[in-house]
N, C-alpha and C positions, 0 to 999 in steps of 0.2 A: 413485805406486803402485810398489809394488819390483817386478822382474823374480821370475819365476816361476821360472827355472834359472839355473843358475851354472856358471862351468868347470868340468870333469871332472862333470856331471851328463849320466846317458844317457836318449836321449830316443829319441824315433823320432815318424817322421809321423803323425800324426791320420789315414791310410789307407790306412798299413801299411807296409810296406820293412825293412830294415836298423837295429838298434839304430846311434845314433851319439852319440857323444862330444860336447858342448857344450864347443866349445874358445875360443871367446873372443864376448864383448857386440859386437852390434855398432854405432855409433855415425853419423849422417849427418856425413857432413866439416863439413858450415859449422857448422850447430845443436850438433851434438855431443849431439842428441835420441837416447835408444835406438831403433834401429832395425833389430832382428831379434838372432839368434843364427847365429855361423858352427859348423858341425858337421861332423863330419869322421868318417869310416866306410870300412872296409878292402871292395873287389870282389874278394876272389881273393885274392891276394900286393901289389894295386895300393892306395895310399891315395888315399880320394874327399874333396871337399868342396862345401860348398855354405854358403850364406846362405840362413835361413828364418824367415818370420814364427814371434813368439812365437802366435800363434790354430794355425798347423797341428802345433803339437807336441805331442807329450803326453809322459808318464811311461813309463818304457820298461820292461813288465813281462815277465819272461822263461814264455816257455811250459812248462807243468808237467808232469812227466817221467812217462809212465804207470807 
């Protein structure tokens, strides 16, 4: 089954937060099984990151401008 996102794909959590950047697959060391997505998103002036299952992401849809 292919992967759902790919680098520079913006996604954001399945229960809300911060749009973030899908910056690299990520991979279990021994298997080299896909094992999540690392995603990276600015708090302020600070860059964040994290590791997150592909199931808690979605499509990252921007809210519409009244």
């Amino acid at each position: 089954m292919a992967n759902r996102f790919k680098p520079g794909d913006i996604v954001q959590l399945k229960s809300g937060g911060p749009a973030m950047t899908v910056a690299a697959l990520n991979e279990h060391y021994m298997t080299h099984a896909f094992d999540g997505y690392k995603c990276e998103w600015f708090k302020g002036a600070s860059k964040e990151w994290g590791n997150f299952a592909e199931e808690t992401l979605q499509e990252y849809v921007a809210p519409k401008k009244a």
